[in-house]
DRENDO-1510 file (C-alpha; in Angstrom, 1 decimal, always signed):
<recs>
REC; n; res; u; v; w
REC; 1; UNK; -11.1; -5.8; -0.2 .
REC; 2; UNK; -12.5; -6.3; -3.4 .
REC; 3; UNK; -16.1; -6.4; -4.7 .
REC; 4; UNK; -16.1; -10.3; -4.4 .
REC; 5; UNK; -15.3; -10.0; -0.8 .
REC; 6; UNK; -11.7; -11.3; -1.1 .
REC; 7; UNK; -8.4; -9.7; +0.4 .
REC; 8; UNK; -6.5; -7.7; -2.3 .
REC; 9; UNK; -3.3; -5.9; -1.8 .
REC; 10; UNK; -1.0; -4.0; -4.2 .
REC; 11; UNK; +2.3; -5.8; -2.7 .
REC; 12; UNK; +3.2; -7.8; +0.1 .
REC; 13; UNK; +2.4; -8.8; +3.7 .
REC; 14; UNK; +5.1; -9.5; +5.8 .
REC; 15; UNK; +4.0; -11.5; +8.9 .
REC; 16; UNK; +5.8; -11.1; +11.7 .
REC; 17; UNK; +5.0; -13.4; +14.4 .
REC; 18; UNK; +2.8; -16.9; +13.4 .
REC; 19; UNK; +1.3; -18.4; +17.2 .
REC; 20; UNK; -2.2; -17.9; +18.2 .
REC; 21; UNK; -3.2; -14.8; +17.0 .
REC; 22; UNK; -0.9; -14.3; +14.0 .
REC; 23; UNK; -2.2; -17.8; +13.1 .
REC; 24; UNK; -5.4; -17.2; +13.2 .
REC; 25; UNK; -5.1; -14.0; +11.1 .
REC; 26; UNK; -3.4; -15.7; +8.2 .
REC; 27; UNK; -6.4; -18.7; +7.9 .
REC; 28; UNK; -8.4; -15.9; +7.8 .
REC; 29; UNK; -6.5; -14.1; +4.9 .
REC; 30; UNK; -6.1; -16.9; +3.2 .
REC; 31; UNK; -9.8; -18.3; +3.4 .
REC; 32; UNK; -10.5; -14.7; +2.6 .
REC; 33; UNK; -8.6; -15.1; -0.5 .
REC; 34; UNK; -4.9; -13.2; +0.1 .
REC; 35; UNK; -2.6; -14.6; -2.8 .
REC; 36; UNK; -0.2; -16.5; -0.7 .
REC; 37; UNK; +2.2; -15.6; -2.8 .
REC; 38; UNK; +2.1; -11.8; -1.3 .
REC; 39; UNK; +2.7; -13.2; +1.9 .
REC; 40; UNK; +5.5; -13.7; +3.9 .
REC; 41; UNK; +6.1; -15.0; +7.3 .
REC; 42; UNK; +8.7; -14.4; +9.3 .
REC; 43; UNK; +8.9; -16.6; +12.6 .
REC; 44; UNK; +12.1; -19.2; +13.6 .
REC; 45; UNK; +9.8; -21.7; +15.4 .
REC; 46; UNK; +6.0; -21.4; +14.5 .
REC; 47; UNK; +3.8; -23.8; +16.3 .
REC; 48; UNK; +2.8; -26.9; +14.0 .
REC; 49; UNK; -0.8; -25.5; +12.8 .
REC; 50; UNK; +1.1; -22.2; +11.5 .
REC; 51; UNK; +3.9; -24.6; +10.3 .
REC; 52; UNK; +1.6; -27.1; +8.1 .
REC; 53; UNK; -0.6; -24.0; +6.9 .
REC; 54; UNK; +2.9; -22.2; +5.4 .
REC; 55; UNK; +3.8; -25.1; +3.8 .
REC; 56; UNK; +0.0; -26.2; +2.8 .
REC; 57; UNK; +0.2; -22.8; +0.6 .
REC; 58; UNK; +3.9; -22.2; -0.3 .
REC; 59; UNK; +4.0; -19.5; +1.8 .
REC; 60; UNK; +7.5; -17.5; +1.7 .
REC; 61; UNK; +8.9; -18.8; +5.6 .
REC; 62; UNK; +11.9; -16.8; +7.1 .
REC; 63; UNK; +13.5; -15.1; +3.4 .
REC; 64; UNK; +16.4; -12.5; +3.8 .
REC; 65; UNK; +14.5; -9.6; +4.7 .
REC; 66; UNK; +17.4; -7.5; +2.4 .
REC; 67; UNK; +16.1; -9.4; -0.6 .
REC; 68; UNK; +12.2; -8.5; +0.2 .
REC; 69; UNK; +10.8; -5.4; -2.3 .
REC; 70; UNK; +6.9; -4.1; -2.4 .
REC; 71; UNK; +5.8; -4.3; +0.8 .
REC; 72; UNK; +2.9; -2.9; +1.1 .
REC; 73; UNK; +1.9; -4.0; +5.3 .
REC; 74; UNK; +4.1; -4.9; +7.9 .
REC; 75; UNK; +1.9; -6.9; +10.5 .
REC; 76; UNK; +3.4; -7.3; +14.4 .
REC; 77; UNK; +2.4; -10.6; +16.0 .
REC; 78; UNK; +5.0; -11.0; +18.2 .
REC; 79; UNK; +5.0; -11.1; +22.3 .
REC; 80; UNK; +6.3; -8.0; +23.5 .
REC; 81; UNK; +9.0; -9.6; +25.8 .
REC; 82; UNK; +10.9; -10.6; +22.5 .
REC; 83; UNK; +9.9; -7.4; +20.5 .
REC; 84; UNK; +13.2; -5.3; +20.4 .
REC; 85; UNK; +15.2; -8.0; +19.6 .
REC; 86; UNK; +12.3; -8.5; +16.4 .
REC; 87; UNK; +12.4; -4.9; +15.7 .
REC; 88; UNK; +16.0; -4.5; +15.4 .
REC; 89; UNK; +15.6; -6.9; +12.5 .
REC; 90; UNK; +12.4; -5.8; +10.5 .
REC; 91; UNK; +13.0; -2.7; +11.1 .
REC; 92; UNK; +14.9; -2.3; +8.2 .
REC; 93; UNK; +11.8; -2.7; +6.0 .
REC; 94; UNK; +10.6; +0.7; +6.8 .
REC; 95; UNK; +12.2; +2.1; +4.3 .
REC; 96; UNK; +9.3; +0.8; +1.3 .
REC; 97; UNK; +7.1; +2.6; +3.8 .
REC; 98; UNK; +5.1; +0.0; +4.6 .
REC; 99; UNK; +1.8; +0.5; +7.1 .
REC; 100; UNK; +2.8; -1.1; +10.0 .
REC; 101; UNK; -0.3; -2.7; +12.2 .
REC; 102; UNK; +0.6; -4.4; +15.3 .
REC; 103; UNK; -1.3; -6.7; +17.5 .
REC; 104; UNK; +1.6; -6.6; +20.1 .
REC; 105; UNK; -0.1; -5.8; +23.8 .
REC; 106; UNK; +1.8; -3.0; +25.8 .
REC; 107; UNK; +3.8; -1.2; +22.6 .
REC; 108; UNK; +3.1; +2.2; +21.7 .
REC; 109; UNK; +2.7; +3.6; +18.6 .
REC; 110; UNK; +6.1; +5.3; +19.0 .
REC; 111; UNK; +7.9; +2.6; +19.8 .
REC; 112; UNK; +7.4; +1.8; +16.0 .
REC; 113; UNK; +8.4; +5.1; +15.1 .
REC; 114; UNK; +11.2; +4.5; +16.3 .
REC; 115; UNK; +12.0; +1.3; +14.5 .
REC; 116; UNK; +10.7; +1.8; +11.2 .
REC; 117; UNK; +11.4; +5.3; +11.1 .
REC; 118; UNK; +9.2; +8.5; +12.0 .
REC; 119; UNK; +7.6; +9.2; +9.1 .
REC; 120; UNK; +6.0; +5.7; +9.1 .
REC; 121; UNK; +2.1; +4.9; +9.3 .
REC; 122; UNK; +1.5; +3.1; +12.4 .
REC; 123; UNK; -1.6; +1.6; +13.4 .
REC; 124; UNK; -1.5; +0.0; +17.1 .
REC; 125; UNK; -4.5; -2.7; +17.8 .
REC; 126; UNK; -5.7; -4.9; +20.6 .
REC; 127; UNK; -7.5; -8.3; +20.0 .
REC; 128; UNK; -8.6; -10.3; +22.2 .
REC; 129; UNK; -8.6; -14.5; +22.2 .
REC; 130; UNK; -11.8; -15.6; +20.7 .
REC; 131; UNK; -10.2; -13.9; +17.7 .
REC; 132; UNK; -8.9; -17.6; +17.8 .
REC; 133; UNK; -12.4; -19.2; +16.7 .
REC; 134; UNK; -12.8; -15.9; +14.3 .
REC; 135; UNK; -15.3; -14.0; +17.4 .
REC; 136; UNK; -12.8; -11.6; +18.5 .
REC; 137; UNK; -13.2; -7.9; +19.1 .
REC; 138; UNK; -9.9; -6.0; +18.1 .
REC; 139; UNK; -10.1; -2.0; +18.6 .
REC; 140; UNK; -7.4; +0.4; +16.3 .
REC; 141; UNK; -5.7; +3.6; +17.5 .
REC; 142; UNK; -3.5; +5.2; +14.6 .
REC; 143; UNK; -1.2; +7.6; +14.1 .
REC; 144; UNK; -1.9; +10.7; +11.5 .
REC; 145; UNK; +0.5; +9.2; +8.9 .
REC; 146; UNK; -2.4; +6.8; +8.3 .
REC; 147; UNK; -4.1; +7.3; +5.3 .
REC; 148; UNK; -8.1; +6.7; +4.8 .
REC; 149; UNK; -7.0; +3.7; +2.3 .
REC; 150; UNK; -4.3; +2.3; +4.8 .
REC; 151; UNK; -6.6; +2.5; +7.6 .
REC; 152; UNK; -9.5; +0.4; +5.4 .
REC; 153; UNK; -6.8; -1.9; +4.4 .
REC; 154; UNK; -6.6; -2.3; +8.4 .
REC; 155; UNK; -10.1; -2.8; +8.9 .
REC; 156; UNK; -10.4; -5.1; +6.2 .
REC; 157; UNK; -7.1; -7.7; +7.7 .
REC; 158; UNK; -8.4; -7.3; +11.3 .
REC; 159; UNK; -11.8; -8.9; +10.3 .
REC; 160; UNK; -10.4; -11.9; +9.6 .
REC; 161; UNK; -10.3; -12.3; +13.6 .
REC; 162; UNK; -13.6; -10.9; +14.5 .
REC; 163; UNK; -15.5; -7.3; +15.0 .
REC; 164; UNK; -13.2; -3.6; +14.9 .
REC; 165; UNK; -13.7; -0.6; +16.1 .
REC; 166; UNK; -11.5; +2.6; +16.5 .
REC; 167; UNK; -10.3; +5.1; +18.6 .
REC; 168; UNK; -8.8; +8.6; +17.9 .
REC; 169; UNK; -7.0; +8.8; +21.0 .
REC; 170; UNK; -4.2; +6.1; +21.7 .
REC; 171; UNK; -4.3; +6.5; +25.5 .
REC; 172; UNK; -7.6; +4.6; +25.2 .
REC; 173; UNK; -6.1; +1.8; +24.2 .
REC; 174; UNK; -5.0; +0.7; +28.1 .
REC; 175; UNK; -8.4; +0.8; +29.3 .
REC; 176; UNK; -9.3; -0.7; +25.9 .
REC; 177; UNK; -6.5; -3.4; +27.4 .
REC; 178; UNK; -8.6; -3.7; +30.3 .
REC; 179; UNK; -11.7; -4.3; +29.0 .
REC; 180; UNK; -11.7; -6.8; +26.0 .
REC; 181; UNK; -7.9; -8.1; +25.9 .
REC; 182; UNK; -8.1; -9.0; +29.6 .
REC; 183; UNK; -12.3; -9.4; +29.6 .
REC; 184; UNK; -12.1; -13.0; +28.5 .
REC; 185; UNK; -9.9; -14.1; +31.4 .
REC; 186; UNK; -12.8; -12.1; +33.8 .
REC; 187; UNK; -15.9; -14.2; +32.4 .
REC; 188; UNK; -13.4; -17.5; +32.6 .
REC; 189; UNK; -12.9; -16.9; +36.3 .
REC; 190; UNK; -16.2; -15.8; +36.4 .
REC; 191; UNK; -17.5; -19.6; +35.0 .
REC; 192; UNK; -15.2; -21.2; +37.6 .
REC; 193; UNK; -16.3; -19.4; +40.5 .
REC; 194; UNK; -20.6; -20.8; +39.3 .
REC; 195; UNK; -19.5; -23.7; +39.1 .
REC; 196; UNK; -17.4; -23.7; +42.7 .
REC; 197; UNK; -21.1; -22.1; +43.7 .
REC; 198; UNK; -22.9; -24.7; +42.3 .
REC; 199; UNK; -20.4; -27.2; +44.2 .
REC; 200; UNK; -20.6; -25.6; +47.3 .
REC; 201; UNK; -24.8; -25.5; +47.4 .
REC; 202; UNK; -24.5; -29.6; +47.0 .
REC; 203; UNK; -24.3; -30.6; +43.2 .
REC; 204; UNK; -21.8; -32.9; +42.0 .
REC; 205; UNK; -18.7; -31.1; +40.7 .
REC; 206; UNK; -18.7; -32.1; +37.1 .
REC; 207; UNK; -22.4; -31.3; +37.0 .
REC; 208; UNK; -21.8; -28.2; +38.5 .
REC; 209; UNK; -19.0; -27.3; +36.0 .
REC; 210; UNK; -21.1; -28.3; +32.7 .
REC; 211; UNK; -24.0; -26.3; +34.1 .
REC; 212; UNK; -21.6; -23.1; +34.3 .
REC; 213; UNK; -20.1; -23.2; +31.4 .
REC; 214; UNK; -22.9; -24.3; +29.2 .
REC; 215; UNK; -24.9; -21.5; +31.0 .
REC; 216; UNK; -21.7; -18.4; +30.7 .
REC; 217; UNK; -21.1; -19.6; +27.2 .
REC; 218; UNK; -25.2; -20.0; +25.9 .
REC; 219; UNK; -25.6; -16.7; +27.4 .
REC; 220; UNK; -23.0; -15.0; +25.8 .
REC; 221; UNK; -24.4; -16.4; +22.3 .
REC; 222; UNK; -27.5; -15.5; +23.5 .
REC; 223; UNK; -26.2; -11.5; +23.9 .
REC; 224; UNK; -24.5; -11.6; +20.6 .
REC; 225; UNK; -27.2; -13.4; +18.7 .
REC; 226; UNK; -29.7; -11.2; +19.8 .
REC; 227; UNK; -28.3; -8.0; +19.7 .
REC; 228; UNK; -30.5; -7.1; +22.9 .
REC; 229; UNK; -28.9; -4.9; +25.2 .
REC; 230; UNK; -27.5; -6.9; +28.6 .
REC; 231; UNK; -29.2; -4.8; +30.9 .
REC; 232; UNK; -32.8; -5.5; +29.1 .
REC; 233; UNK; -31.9; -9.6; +29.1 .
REC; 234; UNK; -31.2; -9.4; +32.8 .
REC; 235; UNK; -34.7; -7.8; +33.5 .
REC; 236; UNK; -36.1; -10.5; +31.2 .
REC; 237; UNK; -34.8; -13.4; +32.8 .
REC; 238; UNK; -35.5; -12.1; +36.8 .
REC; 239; UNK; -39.2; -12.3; +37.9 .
REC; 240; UNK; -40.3; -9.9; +40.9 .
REC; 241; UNK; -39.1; -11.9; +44.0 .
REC; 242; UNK; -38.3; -15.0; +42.2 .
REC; 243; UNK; -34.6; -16.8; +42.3 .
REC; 244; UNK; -33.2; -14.9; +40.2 .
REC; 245; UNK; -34.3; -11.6; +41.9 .
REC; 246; UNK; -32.8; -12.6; +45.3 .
REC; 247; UNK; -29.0; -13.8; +43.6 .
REC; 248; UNK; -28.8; -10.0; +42.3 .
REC; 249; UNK; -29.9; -8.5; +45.4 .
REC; 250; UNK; -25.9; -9.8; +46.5 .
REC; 251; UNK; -24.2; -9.3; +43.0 .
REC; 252; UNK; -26.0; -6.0; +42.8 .
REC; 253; UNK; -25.9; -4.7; +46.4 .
REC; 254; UNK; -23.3; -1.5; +46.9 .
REC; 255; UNK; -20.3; -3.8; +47.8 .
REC; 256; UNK; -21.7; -6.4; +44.6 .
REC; 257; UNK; -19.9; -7.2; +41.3 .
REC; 258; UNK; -20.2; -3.6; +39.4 .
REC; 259; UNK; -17.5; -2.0; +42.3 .
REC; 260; UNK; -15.2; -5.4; +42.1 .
REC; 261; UNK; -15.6; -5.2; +38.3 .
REC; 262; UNK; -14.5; -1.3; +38.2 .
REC; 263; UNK; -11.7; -2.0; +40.4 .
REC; 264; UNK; -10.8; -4.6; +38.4 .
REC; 265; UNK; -10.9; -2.7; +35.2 .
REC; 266; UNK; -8.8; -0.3; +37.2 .
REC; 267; UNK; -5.9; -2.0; +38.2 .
REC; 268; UNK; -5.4; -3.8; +35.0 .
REC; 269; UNK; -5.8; -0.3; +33.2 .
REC; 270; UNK; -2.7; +0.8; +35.4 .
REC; 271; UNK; -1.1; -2.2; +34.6 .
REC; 272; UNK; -1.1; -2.1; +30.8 .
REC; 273; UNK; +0.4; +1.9; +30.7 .
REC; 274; UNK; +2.9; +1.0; +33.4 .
REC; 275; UNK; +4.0; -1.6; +30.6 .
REC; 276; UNK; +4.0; +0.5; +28.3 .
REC; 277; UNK; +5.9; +3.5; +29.8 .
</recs>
């Protein structure tokens, strides 16, 4: 990034993959001031917003990747159920030895090695969906072809999408998996079951449902905003013997939320290297 705060690369981006996420991630480099003419995008069916913001800036859609020279990042936004049939195709690009940075859930680092050619610089990331509205938190594993620039240049793209961190060790990145990439499905549920609670102690359902998720989602700003650590916020809120006091004696209790949470962290730990083995 340069000193006025705007994306600059040396060559191109190649884009694989335009839905959600790899949608998101090109507003951002775009309102962040990537040259559309470095980027290319390489995706047969991108959903309409994708679509209409490739053609808003000229963007290069779908070129023969034989005719494609400079590339300086090679970014993997595609699902992993169709990513061997993508890699067999971009792989070819690896030999400009481009960084490669993927976004894919459940692909190792080695299996883009393997298609881009073992002495490539991989970095392997997980985002998670409010990278959609630009509040996402997207954590980096990379492997030591990585240089201190390439990794920057990383940093810099995934921001576009919300906050990064980094781990040295890639076999973090299933509880990593289990944590953020799955955690937004957790405090979903977890609004639907307060407002099912709120139903079942006599409010009207729709009441009950606004009151959840204007309470999970204010909350969450609240936490973020703030910057005050979540344990501190709970004391603040629960008064000795008071309401709030007696709902965490159950949600706190041996058998409480903390033990369902770890187990649920857990199994979807498992999950994430059983897909990736």
């Amino acid at each position: 990034m340069s000193a006025d705060g705007a994306i600059r690369l040396a060559g191109k981006l190649v884009l694989v993959g335009a839905g959600k996420m790899g949608g998101a991630m090109l507003e951002g480099w775009l309102g962040a001031g990537l040259d559309p003419r470095q980027v290319v995008v390489v995706d047969p069916t991108p959903p309409e917003t994708s679509a209409a913001l490739i053609a808003a800036h000229g963007i290069s859609h779908n070129p023969p990747l034989d005719g494609l020279s400079g590339v300086e990042v090679v970014v993997i936004a595609t699902k992993p159920q169709i990513m061997d049939e993508v890699l067999a195709g971009v792989g070819r690009l690896g030999a400009m030895r481009p960084l490669v940075l993927s976004i894919a859930a459940g692909k190792t680092i080695a299996t883009f090695e393997a298609a881009f050619g073992e002495e490539s610089a991989v970095i392997r990331s997980i985002p998670n969906t409010p990278a959609a509205i630009g509040r996402g938190i997207t954590t980096m594993a990379a492997n030591a072809r990585v240089t201190p620039a390439q990794a920057d240049l990383a940093r810099t793209l995934l921001r576009s999408i919300g906050e990064v961190v980094s781990v040295d060790d890639e076999g973090l990145i299933d509880a990593v998996t289990a944590v953020s990439g799955s955690g937004p499905a957790y405090v979903f549920y977890l609004t639907e079951c307060l407002a099912r609670a709120g139903a079942a102690a006599g409010l009207p359902e729709e009441l009950a449902t606004q009151l959840a998720r204007a309470t999970v989602s204010g909350a969450g700003e609240l936490m973020y905003r703030s910057g005050i650590a979540a344990g501190t916020l709970r004391e603040n809120v629960t008064s000795p013997k008071g309401t709030t006091w007696a709902a965490l004696q159950v949600l706190m209790a041996d058998d409480g939320l903390e033990q369902l949470m770890t187990r649920a962290v857990a199994a979807a730990t498992k999950r994430s290297r059983e897909l990736a083995g």
